[in-house]
Jmol script that loads the backbone (N, CA, C; Angstrom):
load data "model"
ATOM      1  N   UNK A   1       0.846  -1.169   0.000  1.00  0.00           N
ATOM      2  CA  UNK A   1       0.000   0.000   0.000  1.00  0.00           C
ATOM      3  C   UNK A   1       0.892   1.233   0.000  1.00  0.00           C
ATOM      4  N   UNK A   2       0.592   2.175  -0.602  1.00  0.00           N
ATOM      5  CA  UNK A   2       1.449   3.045  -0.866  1.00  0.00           C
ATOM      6  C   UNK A   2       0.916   4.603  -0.333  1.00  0.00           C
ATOM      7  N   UNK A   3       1.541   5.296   0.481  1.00  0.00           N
ATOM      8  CA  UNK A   3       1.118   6.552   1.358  1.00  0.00           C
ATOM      9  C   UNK A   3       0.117   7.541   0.362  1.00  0.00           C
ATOM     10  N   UNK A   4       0.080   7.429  -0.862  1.00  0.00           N
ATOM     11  CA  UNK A   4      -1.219   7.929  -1.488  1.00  0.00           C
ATOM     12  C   UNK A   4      -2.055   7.532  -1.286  1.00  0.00           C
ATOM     13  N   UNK A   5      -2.590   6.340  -0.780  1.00  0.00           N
ATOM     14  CA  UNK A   5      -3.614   5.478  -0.298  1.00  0.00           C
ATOM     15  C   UNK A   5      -4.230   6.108   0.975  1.00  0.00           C
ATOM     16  N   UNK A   6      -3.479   6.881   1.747  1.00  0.00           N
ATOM     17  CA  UNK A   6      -3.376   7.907   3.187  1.00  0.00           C
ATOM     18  C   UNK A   6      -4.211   9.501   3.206  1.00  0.00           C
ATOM     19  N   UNK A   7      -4.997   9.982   3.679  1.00  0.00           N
ATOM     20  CA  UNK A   7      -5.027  11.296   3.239  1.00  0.00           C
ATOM     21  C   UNK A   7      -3.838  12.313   3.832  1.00  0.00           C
ATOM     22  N   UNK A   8      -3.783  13.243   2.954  1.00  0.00           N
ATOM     23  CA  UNK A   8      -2.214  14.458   3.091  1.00  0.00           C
ATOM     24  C   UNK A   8      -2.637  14.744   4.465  1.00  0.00           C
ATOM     25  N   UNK A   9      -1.222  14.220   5.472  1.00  0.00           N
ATOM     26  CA  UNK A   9      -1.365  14.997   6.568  1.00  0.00           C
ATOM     27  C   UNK A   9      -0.287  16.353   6.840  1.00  0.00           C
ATOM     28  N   UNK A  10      -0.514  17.428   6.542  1.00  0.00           N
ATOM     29  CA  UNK A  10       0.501  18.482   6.999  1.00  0.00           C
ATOM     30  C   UNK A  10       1.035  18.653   8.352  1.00  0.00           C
ATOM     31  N   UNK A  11       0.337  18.507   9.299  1.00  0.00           N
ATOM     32  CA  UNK A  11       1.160  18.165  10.764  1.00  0.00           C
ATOM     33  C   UNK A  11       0.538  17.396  11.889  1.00  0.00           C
ATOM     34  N   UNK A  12       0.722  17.167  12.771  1.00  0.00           N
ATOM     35  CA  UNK A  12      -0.081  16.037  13.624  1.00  0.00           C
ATOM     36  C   UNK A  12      -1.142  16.792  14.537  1.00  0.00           C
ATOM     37  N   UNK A  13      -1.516  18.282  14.416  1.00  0.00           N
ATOM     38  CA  UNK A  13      -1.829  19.302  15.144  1.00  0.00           C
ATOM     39  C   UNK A  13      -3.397  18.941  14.769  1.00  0.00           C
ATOM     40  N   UNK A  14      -3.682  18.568  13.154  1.00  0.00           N
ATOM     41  CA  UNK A  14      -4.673  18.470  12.473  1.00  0.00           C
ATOM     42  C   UNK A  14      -5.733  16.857  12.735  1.00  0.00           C
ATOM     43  N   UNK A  15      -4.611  16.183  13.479  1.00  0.00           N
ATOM     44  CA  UNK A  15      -5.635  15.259  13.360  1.00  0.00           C
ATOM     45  C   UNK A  15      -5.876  14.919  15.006  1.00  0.00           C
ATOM     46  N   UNK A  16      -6.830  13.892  15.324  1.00  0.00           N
ATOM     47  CA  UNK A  16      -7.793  14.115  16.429  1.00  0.00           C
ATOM     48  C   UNK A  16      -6.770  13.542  17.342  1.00  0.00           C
ATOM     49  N   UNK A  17      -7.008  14.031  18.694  1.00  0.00           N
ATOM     50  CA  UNK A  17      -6.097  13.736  19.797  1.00  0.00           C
ATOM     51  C   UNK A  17      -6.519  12.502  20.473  1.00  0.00           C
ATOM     52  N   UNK A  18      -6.105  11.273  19.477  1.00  0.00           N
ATOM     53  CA  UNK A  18      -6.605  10.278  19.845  1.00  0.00           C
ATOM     54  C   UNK A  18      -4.879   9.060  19.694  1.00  0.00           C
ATOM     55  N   UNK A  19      -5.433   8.121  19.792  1.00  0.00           N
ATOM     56  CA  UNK A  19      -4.261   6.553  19.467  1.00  0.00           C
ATOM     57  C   UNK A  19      -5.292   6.556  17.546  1.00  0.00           C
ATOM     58  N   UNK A  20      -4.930   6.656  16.735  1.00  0.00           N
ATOM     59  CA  UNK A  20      -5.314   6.334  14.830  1.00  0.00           C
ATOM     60  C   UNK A  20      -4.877   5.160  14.593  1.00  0.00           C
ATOM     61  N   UNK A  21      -5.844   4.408  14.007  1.00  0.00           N
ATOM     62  CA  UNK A  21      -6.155   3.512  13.613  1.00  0.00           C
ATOM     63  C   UNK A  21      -6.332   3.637  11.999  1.00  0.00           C
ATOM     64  N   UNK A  22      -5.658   3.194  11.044  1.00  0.00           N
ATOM     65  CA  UNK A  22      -5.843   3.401   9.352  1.00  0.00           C
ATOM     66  C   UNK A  22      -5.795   2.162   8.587  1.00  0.00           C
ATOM     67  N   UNK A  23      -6.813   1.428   8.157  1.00  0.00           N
ATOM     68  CA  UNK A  23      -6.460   0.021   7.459  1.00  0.00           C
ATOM     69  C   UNK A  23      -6.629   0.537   5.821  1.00  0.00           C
ATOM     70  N   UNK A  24      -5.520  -0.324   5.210  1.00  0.00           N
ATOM     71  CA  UNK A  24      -6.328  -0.421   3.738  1.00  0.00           C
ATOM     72  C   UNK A  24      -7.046  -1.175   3.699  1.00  0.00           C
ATOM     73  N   UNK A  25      -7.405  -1.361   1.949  1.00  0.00           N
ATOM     74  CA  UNK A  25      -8.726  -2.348   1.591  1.00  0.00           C
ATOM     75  C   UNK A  25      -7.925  -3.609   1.587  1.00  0.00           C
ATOM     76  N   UNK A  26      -9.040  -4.994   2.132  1.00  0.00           N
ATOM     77  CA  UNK A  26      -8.772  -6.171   1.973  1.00  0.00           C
ATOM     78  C   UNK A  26      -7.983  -6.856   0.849  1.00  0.00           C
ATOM     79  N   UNK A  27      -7.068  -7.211   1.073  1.00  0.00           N
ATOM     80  CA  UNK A  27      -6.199  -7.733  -0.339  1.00  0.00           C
ATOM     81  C   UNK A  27      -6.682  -9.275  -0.228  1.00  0.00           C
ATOM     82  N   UNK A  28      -7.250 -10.045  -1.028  1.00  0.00           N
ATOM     83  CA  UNK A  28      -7.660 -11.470  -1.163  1.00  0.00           C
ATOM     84  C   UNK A  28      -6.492 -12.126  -2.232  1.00  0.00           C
ATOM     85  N   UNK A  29      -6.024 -12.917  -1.432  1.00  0.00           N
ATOM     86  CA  UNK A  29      -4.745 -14.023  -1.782  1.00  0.00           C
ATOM     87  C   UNK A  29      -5.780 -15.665  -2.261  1.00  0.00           C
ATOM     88  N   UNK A  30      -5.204 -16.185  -2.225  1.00  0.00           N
ATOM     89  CA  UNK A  30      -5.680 -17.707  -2.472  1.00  0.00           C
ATOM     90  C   UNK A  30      -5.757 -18.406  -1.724  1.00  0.00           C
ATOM     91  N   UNK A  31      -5.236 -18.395  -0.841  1.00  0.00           N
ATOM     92  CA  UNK A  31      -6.017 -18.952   0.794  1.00  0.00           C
ATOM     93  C   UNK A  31      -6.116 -18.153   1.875  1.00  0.00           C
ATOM     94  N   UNK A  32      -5.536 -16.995   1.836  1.00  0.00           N
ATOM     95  CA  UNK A  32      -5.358 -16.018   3.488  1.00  0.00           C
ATOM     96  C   UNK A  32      -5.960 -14.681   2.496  1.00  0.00           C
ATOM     97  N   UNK A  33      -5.921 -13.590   3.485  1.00  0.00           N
ATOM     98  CA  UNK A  33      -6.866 -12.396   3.058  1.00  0.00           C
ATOM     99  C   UNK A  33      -6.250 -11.243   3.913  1.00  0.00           C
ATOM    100  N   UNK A  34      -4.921 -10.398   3.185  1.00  0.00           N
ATOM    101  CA  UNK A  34      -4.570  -9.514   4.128  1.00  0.00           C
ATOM    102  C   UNK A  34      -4.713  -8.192   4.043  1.00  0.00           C
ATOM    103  N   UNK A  35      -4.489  -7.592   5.406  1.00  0.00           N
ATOM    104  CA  UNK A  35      -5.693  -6.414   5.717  1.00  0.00           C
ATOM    105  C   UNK A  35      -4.298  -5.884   6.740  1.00  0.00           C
ATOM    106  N   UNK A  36      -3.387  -4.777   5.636  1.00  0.00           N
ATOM    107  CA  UNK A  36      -2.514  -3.687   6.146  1.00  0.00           C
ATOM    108  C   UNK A  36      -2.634  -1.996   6.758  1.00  0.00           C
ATOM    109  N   UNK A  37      -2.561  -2.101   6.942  1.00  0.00           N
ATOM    110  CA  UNK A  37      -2.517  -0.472   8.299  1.00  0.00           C
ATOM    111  C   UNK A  37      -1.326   0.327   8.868  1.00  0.00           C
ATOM    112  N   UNK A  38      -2.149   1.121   9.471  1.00  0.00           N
ATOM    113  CA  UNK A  38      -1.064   1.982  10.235  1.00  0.00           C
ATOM    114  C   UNK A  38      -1.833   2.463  11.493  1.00  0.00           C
ATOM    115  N   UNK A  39      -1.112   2.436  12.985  1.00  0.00           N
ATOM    116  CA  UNK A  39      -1.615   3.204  14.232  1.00  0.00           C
ATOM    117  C   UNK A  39      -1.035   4.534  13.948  1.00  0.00           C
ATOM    118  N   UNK A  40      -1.585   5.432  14.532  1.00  0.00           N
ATOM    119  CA  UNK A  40      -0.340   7.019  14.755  1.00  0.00           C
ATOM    120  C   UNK A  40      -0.826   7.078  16.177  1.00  0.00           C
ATOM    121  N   UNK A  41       0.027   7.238  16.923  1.00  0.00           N
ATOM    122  CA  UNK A  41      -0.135   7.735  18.746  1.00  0.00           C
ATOM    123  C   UNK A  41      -0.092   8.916  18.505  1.00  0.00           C
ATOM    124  N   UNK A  42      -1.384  10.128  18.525  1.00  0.00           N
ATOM    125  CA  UNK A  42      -1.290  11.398  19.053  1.00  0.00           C
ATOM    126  C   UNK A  42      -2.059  12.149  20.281  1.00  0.00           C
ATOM    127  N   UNK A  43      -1.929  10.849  21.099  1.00  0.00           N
ATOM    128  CA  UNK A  43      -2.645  11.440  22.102  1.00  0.00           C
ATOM    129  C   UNK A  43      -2.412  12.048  23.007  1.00  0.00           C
ATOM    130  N   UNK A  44      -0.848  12.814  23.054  1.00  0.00           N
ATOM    131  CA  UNK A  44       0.069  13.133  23.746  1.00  0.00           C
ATOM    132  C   UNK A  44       0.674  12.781  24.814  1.00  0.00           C
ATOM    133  N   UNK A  45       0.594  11.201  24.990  1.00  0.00           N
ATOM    134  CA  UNK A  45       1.301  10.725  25.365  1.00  0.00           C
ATOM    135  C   UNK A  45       1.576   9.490  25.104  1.00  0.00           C
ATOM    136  N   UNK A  46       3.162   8.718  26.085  1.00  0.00           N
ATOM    137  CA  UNK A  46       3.449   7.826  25.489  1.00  0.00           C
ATOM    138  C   UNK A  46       2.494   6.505  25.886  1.00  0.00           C
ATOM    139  N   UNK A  47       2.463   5.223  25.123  1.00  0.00           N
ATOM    140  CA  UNK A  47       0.851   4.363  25.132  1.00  0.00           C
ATOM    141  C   UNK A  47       1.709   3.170  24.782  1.00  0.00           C
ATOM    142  N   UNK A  48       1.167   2.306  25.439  1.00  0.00           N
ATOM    143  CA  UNK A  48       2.109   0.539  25.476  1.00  0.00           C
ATOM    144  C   UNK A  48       1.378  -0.358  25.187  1.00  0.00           C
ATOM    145  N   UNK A  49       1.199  -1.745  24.979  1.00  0.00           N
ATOM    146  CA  UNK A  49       0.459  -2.922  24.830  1.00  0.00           C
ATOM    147  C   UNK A  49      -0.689  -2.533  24.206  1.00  0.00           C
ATOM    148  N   UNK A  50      -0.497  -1.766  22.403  1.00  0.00           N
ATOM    149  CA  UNK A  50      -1.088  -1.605  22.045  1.00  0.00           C
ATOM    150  C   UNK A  50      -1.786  -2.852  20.768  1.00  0.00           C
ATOM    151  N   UNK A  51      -2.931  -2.973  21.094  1.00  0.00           N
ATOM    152  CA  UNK A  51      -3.848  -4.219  20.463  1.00  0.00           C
ATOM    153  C   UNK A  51      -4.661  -2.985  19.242  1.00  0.00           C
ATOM    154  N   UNK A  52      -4.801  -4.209  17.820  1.00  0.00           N
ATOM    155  CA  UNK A  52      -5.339  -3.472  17.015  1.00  0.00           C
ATOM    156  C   UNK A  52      -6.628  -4.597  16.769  1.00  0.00           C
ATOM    157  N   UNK A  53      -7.840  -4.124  16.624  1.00  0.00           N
ATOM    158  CA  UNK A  53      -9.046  -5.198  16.313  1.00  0.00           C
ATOM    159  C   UNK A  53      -9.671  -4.700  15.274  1.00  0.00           C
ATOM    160  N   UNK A  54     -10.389  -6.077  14.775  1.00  0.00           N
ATOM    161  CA  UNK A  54     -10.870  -5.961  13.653  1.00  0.00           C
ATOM    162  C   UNK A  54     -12.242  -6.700  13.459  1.00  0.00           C
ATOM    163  N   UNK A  55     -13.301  -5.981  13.327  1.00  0.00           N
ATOM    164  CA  UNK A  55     -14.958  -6.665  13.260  1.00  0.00           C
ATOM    165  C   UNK A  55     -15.046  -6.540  11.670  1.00  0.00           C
ATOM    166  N   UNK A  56     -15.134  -7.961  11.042  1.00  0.00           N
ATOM    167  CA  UNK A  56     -15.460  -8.205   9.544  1.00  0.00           C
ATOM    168  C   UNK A  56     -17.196  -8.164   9.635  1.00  0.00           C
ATOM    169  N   UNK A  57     -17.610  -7.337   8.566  1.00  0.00           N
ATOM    170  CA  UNK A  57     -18.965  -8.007   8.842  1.00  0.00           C
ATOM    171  C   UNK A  57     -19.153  -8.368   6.988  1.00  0.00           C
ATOM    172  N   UNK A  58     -20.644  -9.431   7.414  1.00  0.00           N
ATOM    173  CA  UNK A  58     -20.875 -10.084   5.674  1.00  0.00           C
ATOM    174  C   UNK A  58     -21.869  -8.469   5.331  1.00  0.00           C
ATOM    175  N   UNK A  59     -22.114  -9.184   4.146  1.00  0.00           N
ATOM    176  CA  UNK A  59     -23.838  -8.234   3.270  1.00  0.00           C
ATOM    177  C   UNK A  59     -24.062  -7.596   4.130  1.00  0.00           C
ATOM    178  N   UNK A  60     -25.109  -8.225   5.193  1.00  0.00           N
ATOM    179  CA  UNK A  60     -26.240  -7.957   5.984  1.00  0.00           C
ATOM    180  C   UNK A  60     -25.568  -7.300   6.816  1.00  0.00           C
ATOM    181  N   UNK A  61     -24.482  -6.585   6.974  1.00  0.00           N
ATOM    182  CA  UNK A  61     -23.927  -6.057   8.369  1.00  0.00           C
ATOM    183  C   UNK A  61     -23.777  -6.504   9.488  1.00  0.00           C
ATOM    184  N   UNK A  62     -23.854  -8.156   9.387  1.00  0.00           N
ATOM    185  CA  UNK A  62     -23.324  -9.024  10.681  1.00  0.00           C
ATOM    186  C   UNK A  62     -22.125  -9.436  10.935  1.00  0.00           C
ATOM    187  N   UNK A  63     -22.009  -8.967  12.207  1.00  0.00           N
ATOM    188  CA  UNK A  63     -19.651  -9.445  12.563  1.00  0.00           C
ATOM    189  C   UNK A  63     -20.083 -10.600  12.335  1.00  0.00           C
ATOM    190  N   UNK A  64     -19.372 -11.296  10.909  1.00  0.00           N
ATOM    191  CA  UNK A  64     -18.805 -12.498  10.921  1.00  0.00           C
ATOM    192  C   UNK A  64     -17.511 -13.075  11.934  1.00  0.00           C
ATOM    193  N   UNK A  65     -16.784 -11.733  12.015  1.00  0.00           N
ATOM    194  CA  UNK A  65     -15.625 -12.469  12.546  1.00  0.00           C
ATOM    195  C   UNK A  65     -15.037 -11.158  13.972  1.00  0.00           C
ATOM    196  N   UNK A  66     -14.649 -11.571  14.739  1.00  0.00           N
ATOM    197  CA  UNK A  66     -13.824 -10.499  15.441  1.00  0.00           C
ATOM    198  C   UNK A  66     -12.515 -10.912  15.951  1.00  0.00           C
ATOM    199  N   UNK A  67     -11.328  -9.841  15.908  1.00  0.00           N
ATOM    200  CA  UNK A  67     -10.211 -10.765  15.849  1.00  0.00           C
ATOM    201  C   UNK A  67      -8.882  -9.710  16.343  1.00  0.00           C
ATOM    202  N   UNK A  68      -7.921 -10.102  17.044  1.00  0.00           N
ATOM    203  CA  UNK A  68      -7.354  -8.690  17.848  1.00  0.00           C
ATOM    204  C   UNK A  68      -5.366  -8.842  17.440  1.00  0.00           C
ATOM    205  N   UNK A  69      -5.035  -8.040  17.367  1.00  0.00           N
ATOM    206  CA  UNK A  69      -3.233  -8.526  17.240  1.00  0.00           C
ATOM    207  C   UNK A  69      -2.617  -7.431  18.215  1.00  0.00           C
ATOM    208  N   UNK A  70      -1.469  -8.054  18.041  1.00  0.00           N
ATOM    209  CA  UNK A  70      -0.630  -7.202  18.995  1.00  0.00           C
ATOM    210  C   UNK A  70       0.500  -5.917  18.364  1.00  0.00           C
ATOM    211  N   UNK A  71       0.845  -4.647  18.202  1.00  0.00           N
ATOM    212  CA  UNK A  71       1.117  -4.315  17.552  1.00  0.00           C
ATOM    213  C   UNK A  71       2.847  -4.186  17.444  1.00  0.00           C
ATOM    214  N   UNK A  72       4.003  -3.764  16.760  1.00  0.00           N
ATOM    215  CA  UNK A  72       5.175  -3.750  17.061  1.00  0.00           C
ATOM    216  C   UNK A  72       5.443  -2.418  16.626  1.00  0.00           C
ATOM    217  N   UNK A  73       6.491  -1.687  17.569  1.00  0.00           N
ATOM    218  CA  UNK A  73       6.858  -1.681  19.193  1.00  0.00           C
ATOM    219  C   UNK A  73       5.544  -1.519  19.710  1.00  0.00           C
ATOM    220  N   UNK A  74       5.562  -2.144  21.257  1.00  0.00           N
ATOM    221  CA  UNK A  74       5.057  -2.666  21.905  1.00  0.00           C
ATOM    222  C   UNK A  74       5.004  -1.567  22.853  1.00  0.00           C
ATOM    223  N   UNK A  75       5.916   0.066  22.788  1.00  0.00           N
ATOM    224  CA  UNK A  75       5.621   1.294  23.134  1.00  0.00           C
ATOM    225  C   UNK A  75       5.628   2.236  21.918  1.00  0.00           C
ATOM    226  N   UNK A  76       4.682   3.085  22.029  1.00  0.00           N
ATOM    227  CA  UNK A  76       4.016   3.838  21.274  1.00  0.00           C
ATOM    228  C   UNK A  76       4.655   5.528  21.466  1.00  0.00           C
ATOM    229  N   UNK A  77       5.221   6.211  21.098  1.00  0.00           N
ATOM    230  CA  UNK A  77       5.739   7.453  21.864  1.00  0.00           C
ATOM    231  C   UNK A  77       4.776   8.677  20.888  1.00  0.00           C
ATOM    232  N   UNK A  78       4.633  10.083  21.698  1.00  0.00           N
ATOM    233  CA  UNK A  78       3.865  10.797  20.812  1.00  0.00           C
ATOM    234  C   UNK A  78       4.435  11.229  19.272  1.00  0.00           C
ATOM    235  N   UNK A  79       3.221  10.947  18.559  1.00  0.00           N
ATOM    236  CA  UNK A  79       3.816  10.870  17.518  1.00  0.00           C
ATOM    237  C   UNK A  79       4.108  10.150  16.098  1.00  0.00           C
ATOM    238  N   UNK A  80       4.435   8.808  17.020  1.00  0.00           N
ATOM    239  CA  UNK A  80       5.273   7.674  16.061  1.00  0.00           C
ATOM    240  C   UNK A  80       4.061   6.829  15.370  1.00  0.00           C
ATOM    241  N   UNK A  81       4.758   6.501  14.710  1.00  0.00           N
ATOM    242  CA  UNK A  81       3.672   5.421  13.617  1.00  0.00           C
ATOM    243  C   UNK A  81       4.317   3.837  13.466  1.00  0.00           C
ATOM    244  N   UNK A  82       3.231   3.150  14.144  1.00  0.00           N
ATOM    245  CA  UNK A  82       3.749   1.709  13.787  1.00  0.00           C
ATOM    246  C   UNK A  82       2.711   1.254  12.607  1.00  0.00           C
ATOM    247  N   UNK A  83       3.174   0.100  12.222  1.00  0.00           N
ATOM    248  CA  UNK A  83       2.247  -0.871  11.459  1.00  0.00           C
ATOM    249  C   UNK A  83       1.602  -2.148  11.383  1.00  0.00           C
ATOM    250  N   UNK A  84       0.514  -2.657  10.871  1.00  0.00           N
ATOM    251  CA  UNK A  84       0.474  -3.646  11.666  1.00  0.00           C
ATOM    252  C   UNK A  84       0.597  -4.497  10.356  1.00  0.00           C
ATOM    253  N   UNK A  85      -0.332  -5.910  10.527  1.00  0.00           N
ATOM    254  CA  UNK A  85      -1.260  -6.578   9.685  1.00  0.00           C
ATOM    255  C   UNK A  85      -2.014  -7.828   9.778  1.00  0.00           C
ATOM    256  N   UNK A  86      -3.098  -8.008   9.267  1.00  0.00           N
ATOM    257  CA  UNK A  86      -3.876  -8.999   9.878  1.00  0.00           C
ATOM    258  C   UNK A  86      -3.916 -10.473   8.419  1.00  0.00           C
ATOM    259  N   UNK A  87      -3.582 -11.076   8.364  1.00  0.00           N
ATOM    260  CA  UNK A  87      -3.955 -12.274   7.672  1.00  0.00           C
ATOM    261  C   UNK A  87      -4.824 -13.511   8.149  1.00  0.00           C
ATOM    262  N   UNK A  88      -6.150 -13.328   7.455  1.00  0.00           N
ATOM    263  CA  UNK A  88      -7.476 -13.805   7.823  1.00  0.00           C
ATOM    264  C   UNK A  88      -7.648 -15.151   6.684  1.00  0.00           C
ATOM    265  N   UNK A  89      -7.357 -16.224   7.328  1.00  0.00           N
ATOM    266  CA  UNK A  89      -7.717 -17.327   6.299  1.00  0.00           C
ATOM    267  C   UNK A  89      -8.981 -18.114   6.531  1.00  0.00           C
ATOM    268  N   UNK A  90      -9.160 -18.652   5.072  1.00  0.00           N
ATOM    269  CA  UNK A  90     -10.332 -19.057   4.605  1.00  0.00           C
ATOM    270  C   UNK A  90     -11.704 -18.136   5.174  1.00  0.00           C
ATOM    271  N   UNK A  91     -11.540 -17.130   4.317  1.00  0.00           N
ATOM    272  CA  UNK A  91     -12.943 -16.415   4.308  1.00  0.00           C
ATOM    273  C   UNK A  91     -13.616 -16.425   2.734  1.00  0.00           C
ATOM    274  N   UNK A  92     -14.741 -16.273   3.258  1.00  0.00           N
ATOM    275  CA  UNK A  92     -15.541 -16.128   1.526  1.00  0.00           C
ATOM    276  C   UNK A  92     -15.058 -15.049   0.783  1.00  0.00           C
ATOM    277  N   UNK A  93     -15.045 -14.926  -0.573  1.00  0.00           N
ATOM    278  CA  UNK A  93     -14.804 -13.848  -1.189  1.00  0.00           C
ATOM    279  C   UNK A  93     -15.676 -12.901  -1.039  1.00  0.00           C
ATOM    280  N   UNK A  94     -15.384 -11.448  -0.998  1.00  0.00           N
ATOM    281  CA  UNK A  94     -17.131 -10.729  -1.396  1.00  0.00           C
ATOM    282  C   UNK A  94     -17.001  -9.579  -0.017  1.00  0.00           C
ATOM    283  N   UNK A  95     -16.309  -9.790   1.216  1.00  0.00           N
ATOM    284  CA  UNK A  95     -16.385  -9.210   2.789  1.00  0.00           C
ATOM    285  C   UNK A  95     -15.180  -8.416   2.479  1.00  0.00           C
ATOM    286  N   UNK A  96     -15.725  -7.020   2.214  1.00  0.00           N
ATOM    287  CA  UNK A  96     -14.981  -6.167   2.206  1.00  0.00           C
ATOM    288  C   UNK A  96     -15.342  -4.570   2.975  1.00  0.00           C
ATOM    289  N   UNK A  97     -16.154  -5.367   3.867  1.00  0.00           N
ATOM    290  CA  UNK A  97     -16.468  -3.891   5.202  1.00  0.00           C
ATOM    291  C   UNK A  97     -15.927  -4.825   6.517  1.00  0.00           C
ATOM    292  N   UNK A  98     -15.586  -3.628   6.931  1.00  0.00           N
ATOM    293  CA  UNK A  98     -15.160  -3.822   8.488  1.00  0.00           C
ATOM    294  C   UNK A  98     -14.611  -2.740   9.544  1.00  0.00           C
ATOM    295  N   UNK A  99     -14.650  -2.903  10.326  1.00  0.00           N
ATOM    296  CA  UNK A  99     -14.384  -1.968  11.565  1.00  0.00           C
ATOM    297  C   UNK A  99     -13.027  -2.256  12.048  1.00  0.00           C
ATOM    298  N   UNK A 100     -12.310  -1.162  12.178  1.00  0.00           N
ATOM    299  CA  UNK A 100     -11.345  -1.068  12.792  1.00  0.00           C
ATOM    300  C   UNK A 100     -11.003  -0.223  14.273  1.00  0.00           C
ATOM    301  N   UNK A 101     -10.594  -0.590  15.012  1.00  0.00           N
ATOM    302  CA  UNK A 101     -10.252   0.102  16.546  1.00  0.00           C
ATOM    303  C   UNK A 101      -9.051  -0.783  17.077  1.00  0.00           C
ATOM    304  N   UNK A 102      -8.732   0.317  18.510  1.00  0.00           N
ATOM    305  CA  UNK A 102      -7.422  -0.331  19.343  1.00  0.00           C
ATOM    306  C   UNK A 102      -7.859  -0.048  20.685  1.00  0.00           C
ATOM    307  N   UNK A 103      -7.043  -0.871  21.190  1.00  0.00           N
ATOM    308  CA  UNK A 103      -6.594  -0.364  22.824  1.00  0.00           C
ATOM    309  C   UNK A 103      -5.697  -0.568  22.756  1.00  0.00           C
ATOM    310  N   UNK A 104      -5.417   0.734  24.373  1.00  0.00           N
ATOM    311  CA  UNK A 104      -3.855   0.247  24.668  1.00  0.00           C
ATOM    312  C   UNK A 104      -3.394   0.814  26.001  1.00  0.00           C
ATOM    313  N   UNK A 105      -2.959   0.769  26.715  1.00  0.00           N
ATOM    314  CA  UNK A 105      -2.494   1.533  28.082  1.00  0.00           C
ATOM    315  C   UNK A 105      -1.745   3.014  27.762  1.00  0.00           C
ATOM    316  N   UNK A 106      -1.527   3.557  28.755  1.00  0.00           N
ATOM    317  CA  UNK A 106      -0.524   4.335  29.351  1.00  0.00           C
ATOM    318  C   UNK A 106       0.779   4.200  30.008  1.00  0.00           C
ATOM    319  N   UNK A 107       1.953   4.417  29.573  1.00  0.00           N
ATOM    320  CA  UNK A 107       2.764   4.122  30.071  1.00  0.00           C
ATOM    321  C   UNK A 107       3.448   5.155  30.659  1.00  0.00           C
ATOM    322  N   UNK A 108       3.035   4.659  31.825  1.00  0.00           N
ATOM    323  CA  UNK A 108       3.096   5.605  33.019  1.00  0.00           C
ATOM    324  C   UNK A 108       5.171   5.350  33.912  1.00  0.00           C
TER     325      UNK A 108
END
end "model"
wireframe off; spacefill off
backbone 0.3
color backbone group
């Protein structure tokens, strides 16, 4: 996935004072189904044991699936951008909505 895929960020001032969460679209392989991203920590501070989840849903808007990873580094400082990725095997073709969110502590 390539940072045009991203919308233009001019400084980190602009976006919400939160832990960001950014997936691309589902890439479907021949047996696994991967689903690449990016966290940004701007919540002004530094944030640890950060988990990224993912609710697939079918057609009808039902979570088929819910499913959580762990992200690397494993501390988050203000600012920084990790990445993740999820490889989801044997799903039907066709499930290409889903929800993305995280948790993660404070590292205090």
């Amino acid at each position: 996935m390539s940072i045009q895929a991203f919308p233009e960020i001019e400084n980190f001032q602009k976006l919400p004072r939160q832990v960001i969460v950014k997936g691309g679209p589902l890439s479907l392989g021949a047996k696994e189904t991967d689903l690449r991203g990016i966290v940004i920590n701007n919540i002004g501070s530094t944030v640890r044991d950060i988990k990224v989840n993912i609710v697939l849903f079918n057609k009808r808007k039902i979570p088929i699936l819910n499913t959580s990873i762990a992200i690397t580094p494993e501390i988050l400082h203000q600012g920084n951008i990790a990445n993740f990725i999820f490889q989801l095997k044997d799903l039907p073709e066709g499930y290409q909505d889903y929800h993305l969110y995280s948790s993660w502590k404070f590292d205090n």
